[in-house]
N, C-alpha and C positions, 0 to 999 in steps of 0.2 A: 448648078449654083447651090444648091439644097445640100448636097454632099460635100461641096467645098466651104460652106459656113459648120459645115457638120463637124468637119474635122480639124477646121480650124478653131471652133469651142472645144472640141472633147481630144484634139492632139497629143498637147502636152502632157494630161494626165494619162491617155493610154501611155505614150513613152515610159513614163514613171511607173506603171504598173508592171509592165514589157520589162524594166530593168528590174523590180522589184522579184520578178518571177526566173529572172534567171539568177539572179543571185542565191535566191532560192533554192533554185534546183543545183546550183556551184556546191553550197553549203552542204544539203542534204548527200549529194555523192559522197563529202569527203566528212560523213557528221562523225565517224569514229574519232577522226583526228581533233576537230573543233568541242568536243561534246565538255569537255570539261570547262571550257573556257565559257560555254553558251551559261553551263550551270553555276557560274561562277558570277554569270550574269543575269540573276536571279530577279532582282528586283526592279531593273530595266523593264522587264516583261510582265512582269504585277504591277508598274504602271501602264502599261499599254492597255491591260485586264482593265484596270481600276479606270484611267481615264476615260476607255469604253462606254462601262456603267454609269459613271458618271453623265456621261454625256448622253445616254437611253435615257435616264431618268429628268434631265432638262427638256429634251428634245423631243423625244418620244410620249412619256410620262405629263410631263409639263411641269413641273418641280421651279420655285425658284428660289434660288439659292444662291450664295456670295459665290461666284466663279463657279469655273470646271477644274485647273491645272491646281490650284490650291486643295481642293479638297482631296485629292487624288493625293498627293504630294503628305495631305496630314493624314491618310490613311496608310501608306506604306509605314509612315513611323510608329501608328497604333499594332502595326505588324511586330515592331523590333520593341515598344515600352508595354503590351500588352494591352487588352481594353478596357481593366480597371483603370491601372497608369497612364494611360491614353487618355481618357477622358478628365484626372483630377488635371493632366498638365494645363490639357484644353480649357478647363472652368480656369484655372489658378491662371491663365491670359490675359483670358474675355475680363476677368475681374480685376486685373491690374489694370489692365486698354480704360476699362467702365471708372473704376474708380481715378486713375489720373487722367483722363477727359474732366471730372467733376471738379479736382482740385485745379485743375490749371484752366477753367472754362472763362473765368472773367478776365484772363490776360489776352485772349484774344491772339493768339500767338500764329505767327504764319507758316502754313500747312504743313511745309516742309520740315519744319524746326520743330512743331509738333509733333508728327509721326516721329524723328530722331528723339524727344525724348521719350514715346513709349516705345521704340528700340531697346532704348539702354536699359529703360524702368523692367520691360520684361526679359531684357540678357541677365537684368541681377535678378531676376525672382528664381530663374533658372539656375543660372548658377548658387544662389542661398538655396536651393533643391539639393543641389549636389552636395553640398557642403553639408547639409544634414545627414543625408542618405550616407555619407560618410565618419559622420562623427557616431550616428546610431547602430550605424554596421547592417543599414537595412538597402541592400544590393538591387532591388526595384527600383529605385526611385534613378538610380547611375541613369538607365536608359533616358532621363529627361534630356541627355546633352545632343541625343540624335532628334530630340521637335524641329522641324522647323520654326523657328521662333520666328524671322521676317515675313513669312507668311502670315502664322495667326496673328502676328501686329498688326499687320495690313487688314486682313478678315475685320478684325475687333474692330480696330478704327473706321470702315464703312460701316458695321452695323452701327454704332452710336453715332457718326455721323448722319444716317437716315433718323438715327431717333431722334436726331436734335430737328430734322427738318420736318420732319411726319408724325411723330408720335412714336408710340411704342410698339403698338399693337405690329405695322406693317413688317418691320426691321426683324421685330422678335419672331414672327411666323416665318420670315427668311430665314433666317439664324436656325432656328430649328431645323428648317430643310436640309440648312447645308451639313446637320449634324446628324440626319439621318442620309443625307448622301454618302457622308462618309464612314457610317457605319456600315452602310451596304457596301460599299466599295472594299471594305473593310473584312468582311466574311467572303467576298467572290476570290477575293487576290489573296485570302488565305488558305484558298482548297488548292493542293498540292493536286489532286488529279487532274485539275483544269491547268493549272498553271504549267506543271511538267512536259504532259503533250504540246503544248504549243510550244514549249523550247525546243523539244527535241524533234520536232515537225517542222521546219522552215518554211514548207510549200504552204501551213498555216497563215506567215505573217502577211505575205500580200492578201490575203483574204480577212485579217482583220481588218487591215486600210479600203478593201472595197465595203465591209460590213458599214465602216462610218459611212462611206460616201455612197451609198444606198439610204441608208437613214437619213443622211443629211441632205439629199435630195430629192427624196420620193416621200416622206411623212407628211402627210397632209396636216392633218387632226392631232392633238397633242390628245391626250385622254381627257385634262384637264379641260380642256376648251368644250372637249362632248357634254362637259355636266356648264360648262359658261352660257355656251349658245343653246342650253335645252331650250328654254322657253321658246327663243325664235325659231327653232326648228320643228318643236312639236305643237305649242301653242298658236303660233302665227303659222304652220304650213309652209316654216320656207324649209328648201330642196336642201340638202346640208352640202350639195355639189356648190350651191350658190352662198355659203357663207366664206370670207375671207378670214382666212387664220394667218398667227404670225410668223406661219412658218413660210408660208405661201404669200403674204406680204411681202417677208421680206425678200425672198428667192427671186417673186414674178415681178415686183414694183417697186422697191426702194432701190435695191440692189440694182435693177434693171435702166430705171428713169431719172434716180437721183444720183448725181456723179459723188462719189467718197469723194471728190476733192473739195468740191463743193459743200458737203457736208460738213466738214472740219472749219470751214470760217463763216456759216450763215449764224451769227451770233444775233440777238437782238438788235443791237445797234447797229449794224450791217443791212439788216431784215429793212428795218428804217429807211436808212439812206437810200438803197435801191426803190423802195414804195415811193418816198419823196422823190424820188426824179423822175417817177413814171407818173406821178400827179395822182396818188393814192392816197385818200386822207388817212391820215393817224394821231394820233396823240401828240400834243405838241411834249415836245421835248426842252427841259430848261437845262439841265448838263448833262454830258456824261464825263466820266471821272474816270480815266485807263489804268491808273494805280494809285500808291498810297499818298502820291506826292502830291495829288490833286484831291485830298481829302480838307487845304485850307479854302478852296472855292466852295465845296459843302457846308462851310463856318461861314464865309461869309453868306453866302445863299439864303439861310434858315433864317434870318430875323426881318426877307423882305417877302416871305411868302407862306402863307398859313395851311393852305391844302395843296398836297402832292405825294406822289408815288413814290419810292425806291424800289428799283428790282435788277436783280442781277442778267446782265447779258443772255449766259450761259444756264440760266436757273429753267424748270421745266415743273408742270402741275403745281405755278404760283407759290413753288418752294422760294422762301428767303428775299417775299415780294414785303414791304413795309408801308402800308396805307395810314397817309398823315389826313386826318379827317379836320383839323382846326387846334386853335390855341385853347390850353386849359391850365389851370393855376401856375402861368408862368411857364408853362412847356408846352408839349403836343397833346391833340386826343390819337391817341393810333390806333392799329388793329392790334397789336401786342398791349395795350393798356397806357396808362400815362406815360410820355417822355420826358425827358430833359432835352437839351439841344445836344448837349455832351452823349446821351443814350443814342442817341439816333446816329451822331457820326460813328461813334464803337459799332454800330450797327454794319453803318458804311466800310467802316475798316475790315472786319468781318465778312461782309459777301467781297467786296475786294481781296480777301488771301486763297479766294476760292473754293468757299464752307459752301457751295451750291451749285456745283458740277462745273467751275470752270478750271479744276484739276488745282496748280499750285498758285496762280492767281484767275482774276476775271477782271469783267469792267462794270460799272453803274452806270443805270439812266436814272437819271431823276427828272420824271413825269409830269404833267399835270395831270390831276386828279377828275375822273370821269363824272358827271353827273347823270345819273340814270334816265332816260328818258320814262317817263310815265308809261310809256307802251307795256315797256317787259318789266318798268323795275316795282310797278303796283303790285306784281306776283309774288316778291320777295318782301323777307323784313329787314333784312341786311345785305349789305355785298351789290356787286355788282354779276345781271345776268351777261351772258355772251351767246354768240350763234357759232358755231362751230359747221365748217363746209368742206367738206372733201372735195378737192378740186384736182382734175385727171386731165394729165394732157388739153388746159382749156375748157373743158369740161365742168361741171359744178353734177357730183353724181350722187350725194346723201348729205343730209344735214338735219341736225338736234338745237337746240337751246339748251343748256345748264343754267340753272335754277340754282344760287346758292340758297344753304339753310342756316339755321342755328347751329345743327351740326356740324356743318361745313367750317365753321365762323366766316361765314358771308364770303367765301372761296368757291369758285365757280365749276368744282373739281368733282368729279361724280363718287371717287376710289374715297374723299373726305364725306363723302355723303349729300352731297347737291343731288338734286333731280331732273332725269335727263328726258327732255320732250323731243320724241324724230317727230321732221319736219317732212311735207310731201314737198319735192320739188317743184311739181306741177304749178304746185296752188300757194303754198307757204303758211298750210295748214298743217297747224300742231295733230297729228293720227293716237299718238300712244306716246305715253310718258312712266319712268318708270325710277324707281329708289330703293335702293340697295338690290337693285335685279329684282325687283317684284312691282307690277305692274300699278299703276297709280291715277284715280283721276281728279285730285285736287293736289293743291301747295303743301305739304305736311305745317306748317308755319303758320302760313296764312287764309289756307282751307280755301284760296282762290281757285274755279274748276279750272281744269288745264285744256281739254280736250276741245279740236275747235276753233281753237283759238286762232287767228291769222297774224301772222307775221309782216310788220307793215313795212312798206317799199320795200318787197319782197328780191322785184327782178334787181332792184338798183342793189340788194344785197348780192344777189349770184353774181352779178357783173362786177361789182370789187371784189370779191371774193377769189373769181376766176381769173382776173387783174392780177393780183397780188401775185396768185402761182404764179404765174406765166415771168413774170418780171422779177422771179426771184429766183428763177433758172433751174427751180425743182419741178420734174414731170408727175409728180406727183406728191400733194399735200393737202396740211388738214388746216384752214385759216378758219382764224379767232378773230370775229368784228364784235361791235361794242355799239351801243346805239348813247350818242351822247345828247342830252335836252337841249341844247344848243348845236352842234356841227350835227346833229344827225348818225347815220352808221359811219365806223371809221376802222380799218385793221388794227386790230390790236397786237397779234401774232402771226405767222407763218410756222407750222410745226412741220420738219422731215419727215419725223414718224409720228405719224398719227395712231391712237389709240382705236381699240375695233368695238370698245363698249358701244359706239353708234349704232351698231346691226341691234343689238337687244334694243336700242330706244326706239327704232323703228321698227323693230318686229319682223325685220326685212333682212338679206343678204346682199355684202357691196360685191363679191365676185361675181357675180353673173353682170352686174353695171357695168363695172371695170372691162369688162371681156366684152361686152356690148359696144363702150366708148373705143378698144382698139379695135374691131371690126371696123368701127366707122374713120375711123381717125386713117385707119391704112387707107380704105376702100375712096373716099370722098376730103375734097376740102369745103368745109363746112362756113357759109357764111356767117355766120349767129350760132355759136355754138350753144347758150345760156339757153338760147329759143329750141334751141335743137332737141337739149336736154328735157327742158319743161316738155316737151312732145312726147319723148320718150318715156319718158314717166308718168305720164297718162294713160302710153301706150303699152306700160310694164314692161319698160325696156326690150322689146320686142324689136326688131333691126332688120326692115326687111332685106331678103336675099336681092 
C-alpha cells in the first residue's frame, strides 16, 4: 500500500523527468546539428538561470519581493538596455505608476480601468524615450523599447497599492528586494561561462528542474526565518526541529488539509454564513453590498445608524477595514478621522473595485460595531483586542491575544505594531508577551502588566474557536474571536493561512503540536478534543505510544 501511494504521488513527475532525460540525451547525440539553433536560444536559457536564482533567494534565502517570473523577465532586458539604462527605465516607471496613482487617487476609478491607464501613461513615457534618444542621436536609450513595460506597470502598481493600504515602510522594503533580486539575477544570466555550458550540455536541463524541485520540497528554514525564530529557539530552548516555517506550513498543512478549491471562495461573508448555520456567534451583520449597484442601500443605511464597521470580504491584516466610532459635526468619528456620509460611501466604492485583495472587484459587510469587554479591552487605549487560535484537525493547538497600540492605531496587527501575548492552552494563562519581537511585560500604552493574566471563559473560547474550523471545512486554521461587553466571545475571522508570529509570542514551536495532533488524530477518535488538547499541553504535548 505504502509503495502504491508512493507512486501514485511521485508518478507523474518521475514520467516527466524520464521524458525530460531522454530528450536530452536525443539532443546531445545530435548537439553538432542543433547547436546553432540551442545558441540562438540564448535568452530562453538566462531565464531558466535567472528564474532559478530568483526563486533561491525567495525560497531559500527568504527574500520578499513583488513576484518570481516578473523579476526574472526585467532582468533579461537589464541584459539587452544595460545596467545604468536598466535601472533609469526602472526609476522612470515606478515614477510614472507613483505619480499617476497620486493624480487619479480621488476618482476612485475601477482597478481594471486603472492599471489600463498606467499601461498607456508608461507606453508613452517609453516611447517619449525613444523619441529623444532619437532626436539626440544618443543610441542607449533605443534599447528602452525591449523593458517590459506590462510588467513593471503591474510591479509599480502592487507596490503603491500596498502603500496605500500599509504605509510605506512595508511596500518600500519589498520594492527593494525585488530590485535587488533582479540585480542578482542580472549578474548570474550574464556570466557567459555559466550560461554557455548548460546550452551546450542538455543532460544539464533535466537537472535544473530536479534542482528547483529539491529546493522546493526539502528547504525547511528560509535563512531569514533563522534570524525570525532566534529568540524562540535560543531564548525559550525550543528544538528548531519543532518550530513551523512557511515553507513547511505550506507543503505539510495548508497545501495538505485546506482544499485550493475551497480556498478561492471562503470570503468573509461566506466565513459568516457557514458559522451562522452551525450556531457560531459572530457579529451581527446589517448589509453586505456584492457591487457598485448596491452602494444606494449604504446611503440609505448611514442616517439610521451611528456605530459600525465596513470591511472588505476579501481584505486580510485589517487592510481597508473603516471603523464608524459615532456622529461628529454632522458626519462620522472614524478611525481614518472625521467623515462625511459622502466620504465613507467613496470609501465603500473603493474596497468594492477591489483596492484590498479582492483582485478586480470584492464585496462589503457592514458590521456592527464591537464594544470591548472590560476583560481584555482595560489593556488597550484604543482598538479592539482579539484572541487568535490555531485550530488543527478539531484540535485548538496555540493561541496569543493582540494587544492594539497607538502605534497600531488601535489595529489588532502585530506586523503594524500591537503586542502579541501566547496563551498556555492548558490554563488560558497569558506565559510571554512580546512587541516588535522583543520580549515585554507591560502594555507599551497603558503600562498595564501582561504576564499572568487569565483569559476568561477560556474552554468556551477553544470550543468556538475549534467550531469554527471544523464547520468551515479548513483542516487547518487560525480563528480570530472578539470578546464583546454584551454577547460575550464571538468569531470574528477564520484565516487559511495563518501567520507563524504565534511561535515567538509563546516562546514555543507549533510543529512538533501539529505532528502530535496527527498522531493522535490518525491513531484514536477522540471524544473532547478541546479536553484532549488542554491535557496535552500540560503534558507538553507529549503523545503517548
Amino acid at each position: 500500500m505504502k509503495r502504491n501511494g508512493w507512486l501514485t504521488r511521485h508518478g507523474p513527475f518521475l514520467l516527466l523527468i524520464g521524458f525530460l532525460f531522454v530528450l536530452a540525451f536525443y539532443v546531445d547525440l545530435y548537439l553538432d546539428a542543433f547547436t546553432y539553433i540551442l545558441l540562438n536560444s540564448r535568452l530562453f536559457f538566462q531565464i531558466f538561470v535567472g528564474i532559478t536564482v530568483i526563486a533561491v533567494l525567495r525560497n531559500v534565502v527568504g527574500i520578499r519581493g513583488f513576484g518570481t517570473f516578473g523579476p526574472a523577465i526585467v532582468a533579461l532586458a537589464f541584459l539587452q538596455a544595460g545596467l545604468l539604462y536598466g535601472t533609469i527605465l526602472l526609476a522612470n516607471v515606478l515614477a510614472i505608476v507613483i505619480a499617476t496613482r497620486e493624480l487619479v487617487r480621488r476618482e476612485l476609478i475601477q482597478k481594471d480601468h486603472r492599471i489600463a491607464i498606467l499601461v498607456i501613461l508608461v507606453g508613452l513615457s517609453v516611447v517619449l524615450l525613444e523619441i529623444l534618444a532619437e532626436y539626440f542621436h544618443y543610441p542607449s536609450l533605443d534599447y528602452s523599447f525591449l523593458f517590459p513595460v506590462l510588467i513593471l506597470a503591474w510591479t509599480a502598481e502592487r507596490y503603491v497599492e500596498s502603500v496605500d493600504r500599509v504605509g510605506w515602510g512595508g511596500p518600500s522594503r519589498q520594492l527593494l528586494w525585488t530590485f535587488v533580486a533582479i540585480l542578482t539575477a542580472y549578474v548570474v544570466m550574464s556570466q557567459v561561462w555559466l550560461i554557455d555550458p548548460i546550452i551546450l550540455n542538455p543532460l544539464s536541463w533535466p537537472f535544473l528542474v530536479l534542482l528547483n524541485w529539491f529546493l522546493g520540497t526539502r528547504v525547511r528554514f528560509r535563512l531569514s526565518e533563522r534570524r525570525r525564530f532566534r529568540g524562540t529557539i535560543r531564548d525559550s530552548g525550543t528544538p528548531p526541529e519543532d518550530v513551523l516555517t512557511m515553507n513547511v506550513r505550506n507543503r505539510d498543512f495548508i497545501s495538505k488539509y485546506n482544499d485550493p478549491g475551497l480556498l478561492a471562495t471562503l470570503a468573509k461573508d461566506r466565513v459568516k454564513e457557514l458559522l451562522a448555520s452551525h450556531g457560531v456567534p459572530t457579529p451581527t451583520t446589517h448589509l453586505v453590498l456584492a457591487g457598485l449597484e448596491d452602494l444606494a442601500r449604504l446611503e440609505g443605511f448611514l442616517p439610521t445608524m451611528d456605530r459600525f464597521v465596513l470591511k472588505p470580504a476579501s481584505g486580510h491584516g485589517g487592510e481597508g477595514i473603516l471603523v464608524v466610532r459615532g456622529r461628529r459635526d454632522g458626519g462620522f468619528d472614524t478611525s481614518q478621522g472625521p467623515m462625511g456620509p459622502a466620504e465613507i460611501v467613496a470609501h465603500a466604492r473603493y474596497v468594492l473595485t477591489g483596492a484590498f485583495g479582492g483582485g478586480s472587484s470584492d464585496r462589503l459587510l457592514v458590521e456592527a460595531l464591537i464594544t470591548p469587554d472590560p476583560a481584555l479591552g482595560k489593556f488597550v487605549s484604543e482598538g479592539l483586542p482579539d484572541v487568535r487560535v490555531i485550530a488543527f484537525l478539531g484540535f485548538p493547538v496555540m493561541a496569543m491575544t493582540r494587544l492594539p497600540t497607538r502605534e497600531s492605531k488601535g489595529r489588532a496587527n502585530i506586523h503594524a505594531g500591537a503586542v502579541a501575548c501566547g496563551i498556555e492552552i492548558g490554563t488560558g494563562r497569558i506565559v510571554r508577551a512580546t512587541w516588535h519581537g522583543r520580549p515585554v511585560k507591560t502594555h507599551p500604552d497603558t503600562g498595564w502588566p501582561l504576564l499572568d493574566v487569565l483569559i476568561p471563559r477560556w474552554s468556551e473560547v477553544l470550543e468556538m474557536a475549534t467550531q469554527a474550523q471544523v464547520c468551515s471545512g479548513l483542516g487547518y486554521a487560525g480563528v480570530d474571536l472578539v470578546f464583546d461587553a454584551a454577547r460575550g466571545p464571538m468569531v470574528l475571522e477564520v484565516n487559511r493561512r495563518p501567520g507563524l508570529e504565534i511561535q515567538n509570542a509563546n516562546g514555543a514551536g507549533l510543529l512538533g503540536r501539529l505532528r502530535a495532533i496527527e498522531r493522535m488524530h490518525s491513531r484514536d477518535a477522540v471524544a473532547d478534543p478541546v479536553r484532549a488538547a488542554m491535557d496535552l499541553d500540560i503534558a507538553r504535548w507529549k503523545v503517548s505510544a
